[in-house]
N, C-alpha and C positions, 0 to 999 in steps of 0.2 A: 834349176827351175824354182821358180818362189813358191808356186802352190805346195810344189812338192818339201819345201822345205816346212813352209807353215803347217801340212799337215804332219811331217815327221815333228815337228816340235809341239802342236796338240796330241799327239800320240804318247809322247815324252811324258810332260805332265800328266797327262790324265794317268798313265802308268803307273809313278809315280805316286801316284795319290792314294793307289790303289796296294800299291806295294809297303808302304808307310801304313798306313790302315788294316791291312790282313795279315802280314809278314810279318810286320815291324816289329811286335810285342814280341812274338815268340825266337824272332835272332838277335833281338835285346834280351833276352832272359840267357838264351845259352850264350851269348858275351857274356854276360856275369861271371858265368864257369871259368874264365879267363883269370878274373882275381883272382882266386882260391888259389892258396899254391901246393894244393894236392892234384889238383888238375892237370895231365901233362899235355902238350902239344896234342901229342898223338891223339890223346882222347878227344880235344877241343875238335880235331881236324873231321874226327869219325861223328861226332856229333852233329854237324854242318853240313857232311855228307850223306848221313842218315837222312837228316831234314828234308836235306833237296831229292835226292830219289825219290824218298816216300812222296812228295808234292808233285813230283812232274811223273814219276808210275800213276798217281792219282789220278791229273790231269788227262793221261793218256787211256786208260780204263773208262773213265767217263765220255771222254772221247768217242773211244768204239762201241761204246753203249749205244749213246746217241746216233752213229753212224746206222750203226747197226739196226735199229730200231727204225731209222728214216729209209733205211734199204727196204724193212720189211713191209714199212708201208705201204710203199710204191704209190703212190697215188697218180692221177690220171694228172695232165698239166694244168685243164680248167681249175681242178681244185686246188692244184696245188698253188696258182695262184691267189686263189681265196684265202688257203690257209695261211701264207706267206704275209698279207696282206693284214688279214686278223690278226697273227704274231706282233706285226710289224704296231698295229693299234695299242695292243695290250701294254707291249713295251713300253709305249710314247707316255701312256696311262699311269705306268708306274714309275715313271722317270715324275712324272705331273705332280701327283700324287706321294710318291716316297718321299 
């Protein structure tokens, strides 16, 4: 299906953009650690792997924060389309804006 392709490929990129911008610096710096040749494998390999846990434990902590937090809400549906609604403005606002 085309749409479905064009949106996996604006998914891509933006991804992407996103991964190069926030990631990028810090798995280029422990690439560095690679020349040294006191560096072994092993270390490089636990270095990469520290990284990525700690990022995606992160990701999933924040996660259930949020979850968590929107449980306890519970809002009724009228507002919750309000509040959906509001969110959805603020965003648009600093997409505009940023």
């Amino acid at each position: 299906n085309l749409s479905f392709l064009g949106m996996f490929l604006a998914a891509l990129s933006m991804s992407l953009g996103h991964c190069v911008g926030m990631c990028g610096g810090i798995v280029s710096a422990f690439s560095q650690i690679r020349f040294s040749k006191i560096t072994s494998f092993s270390y490089q390999l636990t270095c990469h792997a520290l990284y990525n846990v700690g990022r995606i434990s992160t990701y999933m902590l924040l996660g259930a924060i949020t979850a968590g937090l929107g449980h306890s809400l519970s809002v009724g549906m009228g507002f919750r389309g309000v509040l959906l609604i509001g969110m959805g403005v603020v965003l648009i606002l600093l997409a505009l804006l940023g």
